[in-house]
VOLUM-442850 format. One record per atom (N, C-alpha, C, O): residue number from 1; residue in three letters; x negated, y negated, z negated. Coordinates in Angstrom, 1 decimal. Each point is the difference from the previous one (the first is absolute). Example, Ala and Ser with C-alpha at 12.3 -4.5 7.8 and 13.67 -1.06 7.14 Angstrom:
<nodes>
+-------+------+--------+--------+--------+
! ketor ! romi !     px !     py !     pz !
+-------+------+--------+--------+--------+
!     1 !  Ala !  -13.2 !    5.7 !   -7.8 !
!     1 !  Ala !    0.9 !   -1.2 !    0.0 !
!     1 !  Ala !   -0.9 !   -1.2 !    0.0 !
!     1 !  Ala !   -1.0 !    0.0 !   -0.7 !
!     2 !  Ser !    1.4 !   -1.1 !    1.4 !
!     2 !  Ser !   -0.9 !   -1.1 !    0.0 !
!     2 !  Ser !    0.8 !   -1.1 !   -0.8 !
!     2 !  Ser !   -0.5 !   -1.1 !   -0.1 !
+-------+------+--------+--------+--------+
</nodes>
This chain:
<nodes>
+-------+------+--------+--------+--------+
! ketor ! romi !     px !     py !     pz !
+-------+------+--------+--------+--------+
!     1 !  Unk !   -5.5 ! -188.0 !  -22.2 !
!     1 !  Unk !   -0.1 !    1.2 !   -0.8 !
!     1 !  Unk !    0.7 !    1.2 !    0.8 !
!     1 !  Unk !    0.9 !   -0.3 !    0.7 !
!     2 !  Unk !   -1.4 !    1.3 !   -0.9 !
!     2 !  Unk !    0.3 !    1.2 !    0.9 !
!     2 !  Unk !    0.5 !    1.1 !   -1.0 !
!     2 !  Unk !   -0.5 !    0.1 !   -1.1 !
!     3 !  Unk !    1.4 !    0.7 !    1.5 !
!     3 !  Unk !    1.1 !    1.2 !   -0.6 !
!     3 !  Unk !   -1.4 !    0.7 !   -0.9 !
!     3 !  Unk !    0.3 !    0.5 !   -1.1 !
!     4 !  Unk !   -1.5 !   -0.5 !    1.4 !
!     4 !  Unk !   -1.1 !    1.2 !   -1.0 !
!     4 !  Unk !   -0.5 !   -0.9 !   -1.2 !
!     4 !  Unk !   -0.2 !    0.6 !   -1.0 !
!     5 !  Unk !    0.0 !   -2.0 !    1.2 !
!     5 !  Unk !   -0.2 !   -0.9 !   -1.1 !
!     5 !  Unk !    1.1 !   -0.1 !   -1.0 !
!     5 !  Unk !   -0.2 !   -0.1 !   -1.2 !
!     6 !  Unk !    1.2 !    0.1 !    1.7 !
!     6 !  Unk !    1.4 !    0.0 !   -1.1 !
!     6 !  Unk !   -0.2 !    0.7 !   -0.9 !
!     6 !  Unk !   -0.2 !   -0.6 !   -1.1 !
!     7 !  Unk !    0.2 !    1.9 !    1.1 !
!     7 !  Unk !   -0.4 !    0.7 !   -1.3 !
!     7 !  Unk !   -0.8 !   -0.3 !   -0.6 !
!     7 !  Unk !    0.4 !   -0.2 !   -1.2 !
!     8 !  Unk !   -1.8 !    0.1 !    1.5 !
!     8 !  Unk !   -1.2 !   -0.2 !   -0.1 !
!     8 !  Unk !    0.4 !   -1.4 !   -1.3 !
!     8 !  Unk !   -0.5 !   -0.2 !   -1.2 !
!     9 !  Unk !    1.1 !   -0.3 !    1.6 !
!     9 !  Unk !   -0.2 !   -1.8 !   -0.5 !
!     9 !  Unk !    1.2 !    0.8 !   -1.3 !
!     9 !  Unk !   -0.5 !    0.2 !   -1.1 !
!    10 !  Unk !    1.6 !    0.2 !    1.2 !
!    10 !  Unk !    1.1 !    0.0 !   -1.1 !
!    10 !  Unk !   -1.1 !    1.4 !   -1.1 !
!    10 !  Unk !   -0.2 !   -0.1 !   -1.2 !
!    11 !  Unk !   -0.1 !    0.8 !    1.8 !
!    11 !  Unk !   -0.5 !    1.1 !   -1.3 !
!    11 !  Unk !   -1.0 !   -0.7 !   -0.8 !
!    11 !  Unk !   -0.1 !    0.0 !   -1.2 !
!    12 !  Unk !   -0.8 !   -0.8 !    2.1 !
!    12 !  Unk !   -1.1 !   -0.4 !   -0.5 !
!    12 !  Unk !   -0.1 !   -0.9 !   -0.9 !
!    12 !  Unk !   -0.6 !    0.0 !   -1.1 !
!    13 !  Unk !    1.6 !   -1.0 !    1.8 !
!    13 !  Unk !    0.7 !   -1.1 !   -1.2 !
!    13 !  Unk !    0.7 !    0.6 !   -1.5 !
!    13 !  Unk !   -0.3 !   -0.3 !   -1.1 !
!    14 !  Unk !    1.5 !    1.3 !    1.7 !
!    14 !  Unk !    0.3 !    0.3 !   -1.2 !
!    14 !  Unk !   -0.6 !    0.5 !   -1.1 !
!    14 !  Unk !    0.3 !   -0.3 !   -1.1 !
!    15 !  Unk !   -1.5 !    1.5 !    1.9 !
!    15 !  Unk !   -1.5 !    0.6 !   -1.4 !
!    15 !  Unk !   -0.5 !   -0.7 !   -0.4 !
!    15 !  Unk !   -0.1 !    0.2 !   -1.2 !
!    16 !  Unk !   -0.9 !   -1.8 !    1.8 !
!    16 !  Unk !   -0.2 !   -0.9 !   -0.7 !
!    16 !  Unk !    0.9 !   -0.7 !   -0.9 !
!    16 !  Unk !   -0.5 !   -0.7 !   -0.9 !
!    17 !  Unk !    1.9 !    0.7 !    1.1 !
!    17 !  Unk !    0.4 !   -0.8 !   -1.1 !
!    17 !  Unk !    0.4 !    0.9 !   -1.3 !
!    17 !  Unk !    0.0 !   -0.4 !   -1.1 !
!    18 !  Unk !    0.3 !    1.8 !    1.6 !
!    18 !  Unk !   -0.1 !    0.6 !   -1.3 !
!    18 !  Unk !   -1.4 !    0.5 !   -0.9 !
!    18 !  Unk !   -0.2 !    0.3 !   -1.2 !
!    19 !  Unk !   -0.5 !   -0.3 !    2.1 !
!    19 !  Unk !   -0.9 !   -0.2 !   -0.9 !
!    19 !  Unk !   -0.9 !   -1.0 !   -0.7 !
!    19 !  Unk !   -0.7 !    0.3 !   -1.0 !
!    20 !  Unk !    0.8 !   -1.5 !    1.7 !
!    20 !  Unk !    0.4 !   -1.0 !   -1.0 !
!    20 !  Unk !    0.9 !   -0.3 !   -1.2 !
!    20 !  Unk !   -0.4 !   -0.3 !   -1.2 !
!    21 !  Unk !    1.7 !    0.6 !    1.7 !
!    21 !  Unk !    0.7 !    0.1 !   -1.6 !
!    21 !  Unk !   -0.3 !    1.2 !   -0.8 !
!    21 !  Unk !    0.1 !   -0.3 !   -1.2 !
!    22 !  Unk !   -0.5 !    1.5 !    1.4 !
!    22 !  Unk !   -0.1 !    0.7 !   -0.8 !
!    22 !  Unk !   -1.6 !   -0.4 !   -0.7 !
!    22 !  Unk !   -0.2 !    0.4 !   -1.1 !
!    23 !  Unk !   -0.6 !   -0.8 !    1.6 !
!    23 !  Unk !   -1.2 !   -0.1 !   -0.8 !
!    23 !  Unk !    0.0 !   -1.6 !   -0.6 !
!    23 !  Unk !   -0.7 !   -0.3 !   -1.0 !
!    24 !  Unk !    1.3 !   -0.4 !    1.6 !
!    24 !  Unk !   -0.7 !   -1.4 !   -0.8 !
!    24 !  Unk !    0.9 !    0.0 !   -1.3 !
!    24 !  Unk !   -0.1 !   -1.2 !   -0.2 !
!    25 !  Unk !    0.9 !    1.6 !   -0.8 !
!    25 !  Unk !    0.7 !   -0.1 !   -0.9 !
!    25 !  Unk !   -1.0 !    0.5 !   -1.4 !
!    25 !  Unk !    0.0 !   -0.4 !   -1.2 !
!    26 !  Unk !   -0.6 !    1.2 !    1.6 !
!    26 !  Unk !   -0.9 !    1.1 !   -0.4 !
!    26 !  Unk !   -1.5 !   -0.6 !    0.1 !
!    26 !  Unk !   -0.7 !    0.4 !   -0.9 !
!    27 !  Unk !    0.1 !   -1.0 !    1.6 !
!    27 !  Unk !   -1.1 !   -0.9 !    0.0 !
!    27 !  Unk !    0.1 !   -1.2 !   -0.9 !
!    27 !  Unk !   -0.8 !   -0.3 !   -0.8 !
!    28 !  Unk !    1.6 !   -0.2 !    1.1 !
!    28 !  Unk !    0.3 !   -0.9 !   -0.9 !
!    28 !  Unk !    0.1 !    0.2 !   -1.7 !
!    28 !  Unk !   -0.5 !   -0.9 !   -0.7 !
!    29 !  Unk !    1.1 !    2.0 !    0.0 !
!    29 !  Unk !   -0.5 !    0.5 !   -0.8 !
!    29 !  Unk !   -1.5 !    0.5 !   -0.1 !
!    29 !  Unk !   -0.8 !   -0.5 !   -0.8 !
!    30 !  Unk !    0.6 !    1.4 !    1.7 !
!    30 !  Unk !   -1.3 !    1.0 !    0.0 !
!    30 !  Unk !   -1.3 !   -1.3 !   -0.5 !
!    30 !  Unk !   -1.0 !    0.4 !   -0.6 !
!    31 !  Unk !    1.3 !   -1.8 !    1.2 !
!    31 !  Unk !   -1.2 !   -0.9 !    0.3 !
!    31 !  Unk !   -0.1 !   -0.9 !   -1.9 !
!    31 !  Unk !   -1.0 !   -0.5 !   -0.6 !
!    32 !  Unk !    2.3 !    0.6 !    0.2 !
!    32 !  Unk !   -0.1 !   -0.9 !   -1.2 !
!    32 !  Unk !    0.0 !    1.4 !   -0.8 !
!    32 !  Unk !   -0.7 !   -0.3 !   -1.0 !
!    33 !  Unk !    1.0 !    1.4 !    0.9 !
!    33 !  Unk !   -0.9 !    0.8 !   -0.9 !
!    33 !  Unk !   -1.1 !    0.4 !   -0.1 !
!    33 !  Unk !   -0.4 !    0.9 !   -0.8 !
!    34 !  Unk !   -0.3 !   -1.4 !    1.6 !
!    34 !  Unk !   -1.5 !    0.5 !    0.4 !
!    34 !  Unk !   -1.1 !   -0.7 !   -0.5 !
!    34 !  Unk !   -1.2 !    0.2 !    0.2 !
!    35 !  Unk !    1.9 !   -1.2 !   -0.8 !
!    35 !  Unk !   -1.0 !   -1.2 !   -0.2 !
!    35 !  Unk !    0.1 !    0.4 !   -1.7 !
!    35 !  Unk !    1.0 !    0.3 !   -0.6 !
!    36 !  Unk !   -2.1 !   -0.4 !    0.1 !
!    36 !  Unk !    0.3 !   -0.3 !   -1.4 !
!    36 !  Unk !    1.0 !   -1.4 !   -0.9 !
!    36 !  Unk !   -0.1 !   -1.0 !    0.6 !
!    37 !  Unk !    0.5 !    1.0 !   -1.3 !
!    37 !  Unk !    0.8 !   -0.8 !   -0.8 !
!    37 !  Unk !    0.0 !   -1.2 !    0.1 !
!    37 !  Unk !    1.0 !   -0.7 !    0.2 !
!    38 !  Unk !   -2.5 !    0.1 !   -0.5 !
!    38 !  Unk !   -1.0 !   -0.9 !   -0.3 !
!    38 !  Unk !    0.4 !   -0.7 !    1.5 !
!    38 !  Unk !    0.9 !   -0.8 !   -0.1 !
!    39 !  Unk !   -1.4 !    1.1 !    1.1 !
!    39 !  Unk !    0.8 !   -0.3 !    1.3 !
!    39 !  Unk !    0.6 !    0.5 !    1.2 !
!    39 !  Unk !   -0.4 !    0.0 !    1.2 !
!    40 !  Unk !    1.7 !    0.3 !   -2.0 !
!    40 !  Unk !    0.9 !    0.6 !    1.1 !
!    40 !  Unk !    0.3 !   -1.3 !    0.6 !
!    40 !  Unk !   -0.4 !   -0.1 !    1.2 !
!    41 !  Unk !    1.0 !   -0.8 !   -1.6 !
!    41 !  Unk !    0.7 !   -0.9 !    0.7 !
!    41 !  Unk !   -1.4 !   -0.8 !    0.9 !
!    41 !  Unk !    0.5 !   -0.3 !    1.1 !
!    42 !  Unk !   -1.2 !    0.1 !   -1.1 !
!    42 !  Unk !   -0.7 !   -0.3 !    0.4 !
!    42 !  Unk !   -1.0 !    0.8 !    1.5 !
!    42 !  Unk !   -0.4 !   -0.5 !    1.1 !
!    43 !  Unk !    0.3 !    2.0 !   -1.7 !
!    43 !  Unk !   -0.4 !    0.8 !    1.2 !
!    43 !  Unk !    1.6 !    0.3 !    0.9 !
!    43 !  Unk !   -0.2 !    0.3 !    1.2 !
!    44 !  Unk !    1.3 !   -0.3 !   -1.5 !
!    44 !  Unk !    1.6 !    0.2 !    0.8 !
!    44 !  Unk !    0.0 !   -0.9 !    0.8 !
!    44 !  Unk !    0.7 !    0.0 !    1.0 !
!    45 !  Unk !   -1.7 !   -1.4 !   -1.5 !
!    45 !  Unk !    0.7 !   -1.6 !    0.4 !
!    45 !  Unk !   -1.3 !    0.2 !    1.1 !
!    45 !  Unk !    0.0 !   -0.9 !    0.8 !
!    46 !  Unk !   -1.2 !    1.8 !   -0.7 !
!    46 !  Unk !   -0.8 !   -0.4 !    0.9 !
!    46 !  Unk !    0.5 !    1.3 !    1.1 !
!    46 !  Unk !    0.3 !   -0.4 !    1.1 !
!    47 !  Unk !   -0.2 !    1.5 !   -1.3 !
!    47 !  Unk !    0.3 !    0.9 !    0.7 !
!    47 !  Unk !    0.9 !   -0.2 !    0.8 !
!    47 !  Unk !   -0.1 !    0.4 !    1.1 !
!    48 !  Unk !    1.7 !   -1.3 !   -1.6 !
!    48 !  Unk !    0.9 !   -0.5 !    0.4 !
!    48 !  Unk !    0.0 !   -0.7 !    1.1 !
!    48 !  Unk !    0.6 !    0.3 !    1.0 !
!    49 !  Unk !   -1.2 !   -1.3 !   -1.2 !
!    49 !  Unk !   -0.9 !   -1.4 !    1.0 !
!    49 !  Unk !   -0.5 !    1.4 !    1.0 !
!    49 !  Unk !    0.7 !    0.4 !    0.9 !
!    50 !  Unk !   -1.9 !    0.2 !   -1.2 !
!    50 !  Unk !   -1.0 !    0.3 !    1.1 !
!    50 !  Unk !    1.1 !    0.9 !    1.4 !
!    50 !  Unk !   -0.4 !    0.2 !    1.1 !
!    51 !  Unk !    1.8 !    0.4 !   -1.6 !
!    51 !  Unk !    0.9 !    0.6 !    0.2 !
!    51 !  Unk !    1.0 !   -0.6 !    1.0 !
!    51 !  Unk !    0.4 !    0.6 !    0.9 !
!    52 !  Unk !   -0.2 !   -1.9 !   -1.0 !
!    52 !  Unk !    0.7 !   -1.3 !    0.5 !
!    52 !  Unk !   -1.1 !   -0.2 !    1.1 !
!    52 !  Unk !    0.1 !    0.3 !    1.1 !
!    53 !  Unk !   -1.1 !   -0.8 !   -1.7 !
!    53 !  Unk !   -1.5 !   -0.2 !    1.3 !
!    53 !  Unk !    0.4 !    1.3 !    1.0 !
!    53 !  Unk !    0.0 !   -0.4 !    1.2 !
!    54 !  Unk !    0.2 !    1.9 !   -1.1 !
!    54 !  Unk !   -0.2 !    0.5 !    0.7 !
!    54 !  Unk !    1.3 !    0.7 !    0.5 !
!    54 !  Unk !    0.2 !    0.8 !    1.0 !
!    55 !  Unk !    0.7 !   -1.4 !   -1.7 !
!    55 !  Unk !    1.5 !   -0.1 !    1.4 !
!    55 !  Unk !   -0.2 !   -1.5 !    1.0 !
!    55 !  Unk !    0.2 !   -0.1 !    1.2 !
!    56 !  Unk !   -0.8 !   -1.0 !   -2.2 !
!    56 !  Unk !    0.2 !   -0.8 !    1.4 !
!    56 !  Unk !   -1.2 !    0.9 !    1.3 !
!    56 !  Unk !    0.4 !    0.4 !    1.1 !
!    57 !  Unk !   -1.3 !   -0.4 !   -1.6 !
!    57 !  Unk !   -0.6 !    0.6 !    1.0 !
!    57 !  Unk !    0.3 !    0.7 !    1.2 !
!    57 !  Unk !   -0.1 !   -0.2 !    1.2 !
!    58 !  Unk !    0.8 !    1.6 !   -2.5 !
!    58 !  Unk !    0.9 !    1.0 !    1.2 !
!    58 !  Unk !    0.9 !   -0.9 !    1.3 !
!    58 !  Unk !   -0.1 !    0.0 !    1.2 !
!    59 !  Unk !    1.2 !   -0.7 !   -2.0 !
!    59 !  Unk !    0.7 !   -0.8 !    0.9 !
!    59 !  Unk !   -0.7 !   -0.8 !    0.7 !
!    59 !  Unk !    0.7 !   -1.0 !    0.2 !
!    60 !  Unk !   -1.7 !    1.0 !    0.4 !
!    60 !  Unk !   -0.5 !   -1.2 !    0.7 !
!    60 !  Unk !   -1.0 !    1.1 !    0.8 !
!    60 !  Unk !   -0.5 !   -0.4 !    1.0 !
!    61 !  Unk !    0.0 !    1.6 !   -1.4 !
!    61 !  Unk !   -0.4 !    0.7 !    0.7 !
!    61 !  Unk !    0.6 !    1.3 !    0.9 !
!    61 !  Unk !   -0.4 !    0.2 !    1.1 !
!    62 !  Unk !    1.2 !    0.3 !   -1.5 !
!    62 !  Unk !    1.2 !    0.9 !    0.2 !
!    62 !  Unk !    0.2 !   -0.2 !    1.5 !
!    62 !  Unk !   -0.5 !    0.6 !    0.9 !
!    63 !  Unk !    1.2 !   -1.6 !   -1.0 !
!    63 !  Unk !    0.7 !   -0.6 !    1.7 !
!    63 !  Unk !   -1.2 !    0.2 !    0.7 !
!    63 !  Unk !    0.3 !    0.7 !    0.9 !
!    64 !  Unk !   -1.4 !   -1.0 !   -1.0 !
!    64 !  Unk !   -1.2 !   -0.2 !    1.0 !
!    64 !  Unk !   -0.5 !    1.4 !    0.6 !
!    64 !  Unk !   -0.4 !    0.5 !    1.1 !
!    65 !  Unk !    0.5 !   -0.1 !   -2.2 !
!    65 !  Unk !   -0.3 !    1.7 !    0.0 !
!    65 !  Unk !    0.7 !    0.9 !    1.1 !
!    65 !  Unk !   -0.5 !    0.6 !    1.0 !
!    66 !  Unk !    1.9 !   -0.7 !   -1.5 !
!    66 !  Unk !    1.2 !    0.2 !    0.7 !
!    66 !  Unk !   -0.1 !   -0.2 !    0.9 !
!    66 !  Unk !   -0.1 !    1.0 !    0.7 !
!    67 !  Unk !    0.1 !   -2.5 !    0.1 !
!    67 !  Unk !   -0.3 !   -0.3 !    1.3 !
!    67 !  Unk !   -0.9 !    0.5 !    1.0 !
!    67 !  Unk !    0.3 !    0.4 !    1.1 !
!    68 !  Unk !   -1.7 !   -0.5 !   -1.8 !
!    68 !  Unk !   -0.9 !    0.4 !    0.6 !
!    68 !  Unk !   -0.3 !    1.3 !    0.3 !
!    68 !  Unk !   -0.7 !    0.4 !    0.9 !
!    69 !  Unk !    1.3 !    0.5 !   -1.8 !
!    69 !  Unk !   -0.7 !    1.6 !   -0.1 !
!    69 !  Unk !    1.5 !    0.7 !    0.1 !
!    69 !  Unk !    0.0 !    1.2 !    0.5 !
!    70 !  Unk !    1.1 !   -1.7 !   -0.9 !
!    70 !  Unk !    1.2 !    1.0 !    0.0 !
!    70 !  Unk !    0.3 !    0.4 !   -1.3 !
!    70 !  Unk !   -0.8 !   -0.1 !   -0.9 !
!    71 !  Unk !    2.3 !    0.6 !    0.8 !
!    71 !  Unk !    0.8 !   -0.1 !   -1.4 !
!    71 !  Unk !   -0.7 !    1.7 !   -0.5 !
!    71 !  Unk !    0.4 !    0.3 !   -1.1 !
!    72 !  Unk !   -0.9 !    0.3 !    1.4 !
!    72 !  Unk !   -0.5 !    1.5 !   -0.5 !
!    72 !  Unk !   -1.0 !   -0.8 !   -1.2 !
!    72 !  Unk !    0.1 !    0.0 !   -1.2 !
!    73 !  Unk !   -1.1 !   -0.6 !    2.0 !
!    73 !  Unk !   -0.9 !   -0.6 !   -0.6 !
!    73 !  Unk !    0.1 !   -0.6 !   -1.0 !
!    73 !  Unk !   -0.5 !    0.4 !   -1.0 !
!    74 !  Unk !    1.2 !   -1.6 !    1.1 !
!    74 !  Unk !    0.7 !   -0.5 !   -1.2 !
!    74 !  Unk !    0.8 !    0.1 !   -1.1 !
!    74 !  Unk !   -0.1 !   -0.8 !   -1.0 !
!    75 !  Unk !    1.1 !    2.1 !    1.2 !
!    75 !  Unk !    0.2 !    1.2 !   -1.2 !
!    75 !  Unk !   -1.2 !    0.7 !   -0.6 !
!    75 !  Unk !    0.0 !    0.4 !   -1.1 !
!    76 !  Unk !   -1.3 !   -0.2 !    2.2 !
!    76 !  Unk !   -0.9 !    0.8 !   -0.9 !
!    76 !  Unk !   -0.4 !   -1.1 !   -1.2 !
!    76 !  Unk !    0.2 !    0.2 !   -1.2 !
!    77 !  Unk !   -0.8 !   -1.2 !    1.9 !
!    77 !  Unk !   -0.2 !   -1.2 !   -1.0 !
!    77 !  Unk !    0.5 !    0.1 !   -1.0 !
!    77 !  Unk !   -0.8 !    0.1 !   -0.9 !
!    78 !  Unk !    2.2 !   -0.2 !    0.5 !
!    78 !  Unk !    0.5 !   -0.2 !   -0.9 !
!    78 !  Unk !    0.0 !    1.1 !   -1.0 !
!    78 !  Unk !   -0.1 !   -0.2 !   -1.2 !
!    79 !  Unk !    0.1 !    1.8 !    2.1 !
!    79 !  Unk !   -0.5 !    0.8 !   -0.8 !
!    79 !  Unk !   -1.4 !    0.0 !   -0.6 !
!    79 !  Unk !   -0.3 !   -0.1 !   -1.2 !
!    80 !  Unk !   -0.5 !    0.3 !    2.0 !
!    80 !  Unk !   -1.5 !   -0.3 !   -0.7 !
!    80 !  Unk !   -0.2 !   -0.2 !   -0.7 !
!    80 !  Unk !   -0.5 !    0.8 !   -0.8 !
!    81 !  Unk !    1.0 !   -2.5 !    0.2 !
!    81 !  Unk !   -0.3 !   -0.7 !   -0.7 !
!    81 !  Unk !    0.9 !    0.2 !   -1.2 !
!    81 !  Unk !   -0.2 !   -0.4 !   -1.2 !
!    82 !  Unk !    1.4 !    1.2 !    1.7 !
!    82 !  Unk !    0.9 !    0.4 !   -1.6 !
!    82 !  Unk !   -0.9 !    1.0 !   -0.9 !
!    82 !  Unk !    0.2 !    0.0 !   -1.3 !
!    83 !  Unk !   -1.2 !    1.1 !    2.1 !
!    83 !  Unk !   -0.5 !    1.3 !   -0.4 !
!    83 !  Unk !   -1.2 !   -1.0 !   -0.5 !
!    83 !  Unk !   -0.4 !    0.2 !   -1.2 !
!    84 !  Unk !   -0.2 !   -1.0 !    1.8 !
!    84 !  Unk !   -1.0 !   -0.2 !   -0.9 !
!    84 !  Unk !    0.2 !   -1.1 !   -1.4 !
!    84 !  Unk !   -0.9 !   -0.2 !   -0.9 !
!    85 !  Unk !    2.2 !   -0.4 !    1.0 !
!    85 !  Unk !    0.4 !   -0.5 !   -1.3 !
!    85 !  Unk !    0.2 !    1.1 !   -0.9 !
!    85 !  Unk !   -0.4 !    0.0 !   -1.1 !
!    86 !  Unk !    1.0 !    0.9 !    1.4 !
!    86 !  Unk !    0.2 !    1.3 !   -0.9 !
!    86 !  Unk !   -1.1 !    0.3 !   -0.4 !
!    86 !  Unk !   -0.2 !   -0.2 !   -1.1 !
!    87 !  Unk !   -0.5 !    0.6 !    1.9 !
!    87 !  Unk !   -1.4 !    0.9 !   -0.4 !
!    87 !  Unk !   -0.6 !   -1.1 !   -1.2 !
!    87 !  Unk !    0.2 !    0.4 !   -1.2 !
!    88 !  Unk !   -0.7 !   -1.5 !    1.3 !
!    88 !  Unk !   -0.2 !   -0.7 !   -1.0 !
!    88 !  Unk !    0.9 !   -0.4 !   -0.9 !
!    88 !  Unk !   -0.6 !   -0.7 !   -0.7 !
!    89 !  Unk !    1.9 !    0.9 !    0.3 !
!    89 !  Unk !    0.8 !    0.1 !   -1.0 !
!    89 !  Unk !   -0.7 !    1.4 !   -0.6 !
!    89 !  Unk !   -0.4 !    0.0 !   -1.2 !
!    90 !  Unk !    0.3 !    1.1 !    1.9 !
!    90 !  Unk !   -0.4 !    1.2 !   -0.6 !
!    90 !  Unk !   -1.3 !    0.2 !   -0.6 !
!    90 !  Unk !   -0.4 !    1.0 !   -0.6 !
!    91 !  Unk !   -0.2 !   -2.1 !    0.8 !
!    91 !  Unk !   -1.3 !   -0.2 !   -0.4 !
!    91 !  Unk !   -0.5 !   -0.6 !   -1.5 !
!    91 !  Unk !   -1.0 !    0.3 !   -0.7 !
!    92 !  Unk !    2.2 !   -1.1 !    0.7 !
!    92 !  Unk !   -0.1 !   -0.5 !   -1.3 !
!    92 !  Unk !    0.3 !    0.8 !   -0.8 !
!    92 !  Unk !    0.3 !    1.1 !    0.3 !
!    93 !  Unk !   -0.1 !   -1.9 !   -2.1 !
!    93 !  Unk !   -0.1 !    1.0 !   -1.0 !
!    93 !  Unk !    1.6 !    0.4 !   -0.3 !
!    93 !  Unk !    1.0 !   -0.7 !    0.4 !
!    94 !  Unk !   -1.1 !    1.6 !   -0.9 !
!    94 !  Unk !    1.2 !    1.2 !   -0.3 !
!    94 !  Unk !    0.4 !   -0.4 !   -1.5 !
!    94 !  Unk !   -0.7 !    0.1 !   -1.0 !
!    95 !  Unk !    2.3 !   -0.6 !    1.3 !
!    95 !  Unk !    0.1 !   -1.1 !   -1.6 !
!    95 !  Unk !    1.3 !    0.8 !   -0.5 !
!    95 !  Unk !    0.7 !   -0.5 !   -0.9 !
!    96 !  Unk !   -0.4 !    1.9 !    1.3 !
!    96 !  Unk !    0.7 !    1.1 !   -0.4 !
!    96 !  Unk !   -0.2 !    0.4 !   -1.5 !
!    96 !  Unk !   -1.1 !    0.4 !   -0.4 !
!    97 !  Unk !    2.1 !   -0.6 !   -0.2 !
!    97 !  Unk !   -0.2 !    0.7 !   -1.9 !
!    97 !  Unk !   -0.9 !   -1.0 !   -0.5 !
!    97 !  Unk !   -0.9 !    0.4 !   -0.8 !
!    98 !  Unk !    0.9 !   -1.6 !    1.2 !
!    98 !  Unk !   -0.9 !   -1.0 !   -0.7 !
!    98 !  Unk !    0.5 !   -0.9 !   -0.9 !
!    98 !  Unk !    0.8 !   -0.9 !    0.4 !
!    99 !  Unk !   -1.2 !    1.0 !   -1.7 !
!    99 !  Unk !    0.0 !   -1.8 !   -0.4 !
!    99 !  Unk !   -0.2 !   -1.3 !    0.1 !
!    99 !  Unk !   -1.2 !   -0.2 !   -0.1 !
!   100 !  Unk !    1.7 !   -0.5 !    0.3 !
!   100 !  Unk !   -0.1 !   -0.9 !    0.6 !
!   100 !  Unk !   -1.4 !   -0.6 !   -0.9 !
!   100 !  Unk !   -0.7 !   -1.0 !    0.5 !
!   101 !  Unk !    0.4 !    1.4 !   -1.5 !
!   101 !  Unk !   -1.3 !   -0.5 !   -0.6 !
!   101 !  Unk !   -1.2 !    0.2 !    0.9 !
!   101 !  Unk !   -0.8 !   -0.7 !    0.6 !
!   102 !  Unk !    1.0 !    2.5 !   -0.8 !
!   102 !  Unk !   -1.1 !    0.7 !    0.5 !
!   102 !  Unk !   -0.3 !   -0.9 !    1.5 !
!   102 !  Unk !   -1.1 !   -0.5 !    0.3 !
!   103 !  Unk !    2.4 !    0.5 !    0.6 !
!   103 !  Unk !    0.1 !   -0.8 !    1.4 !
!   103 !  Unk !   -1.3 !   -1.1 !    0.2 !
!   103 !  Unk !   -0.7 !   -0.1 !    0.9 !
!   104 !  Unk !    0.7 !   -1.1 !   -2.3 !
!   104 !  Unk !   -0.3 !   -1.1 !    0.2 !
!   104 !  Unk !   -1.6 !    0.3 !   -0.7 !
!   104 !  Unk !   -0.9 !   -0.7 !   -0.4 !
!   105 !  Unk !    1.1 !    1.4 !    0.3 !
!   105 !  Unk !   -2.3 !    0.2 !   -0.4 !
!   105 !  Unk !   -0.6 !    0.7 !    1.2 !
!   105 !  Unk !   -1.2 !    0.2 !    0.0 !
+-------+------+--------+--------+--------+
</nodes>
């Protein structure tokens, strides 16, 4: 590792982990209110799983990435893929000033 990667590796690490903690606390809600009533626990328990499927992933793809292409690349990754989970969070329905009735029809 060379004095220009050092940075490179500590900023990048640290923006991915904060934005990890700052968004997954909030998904995790955002995913079980999104679902109507009837099945929340059910759409949370599949979204949750499909969520789990795609950290092992990450972790088994990440390093390869890394190795092969360099740590720039590999922070983009992780960004990419944060902006297009957002974007589709944003996509869904808007459950602001709702009843939870109105929610589940």
């Amino acid at each position: 590792m060379n004095k220009r990667t050092t940075p490179v590796i500590t900023i990048g690490s640290f923006m991915a982990s904060l934005a990890l903690g700052l968004y997954l606390q909030v998904a995790y809600t955002f995913t079980s209110e999104s679902y109507p009533t009837r099945a929340r626990s059910s759409g949370f328990a599949l979204s949750d799983g499909l969520g789990h499927i795609g950290e092992i992933v990450g972790a088994l793809a990440l390093p390869l990435i890394v190795a092969g292409l360099g740590f720039f690349v590999g922070f983009a990754v992780i960004g990419i893929t944060g902006l297009v989970a957002g974007a589709i969070a944003l996509a869904g329905p808007s459950v602001t000033s709702l009843s939870l009735e109105r929610i589940s029809k």
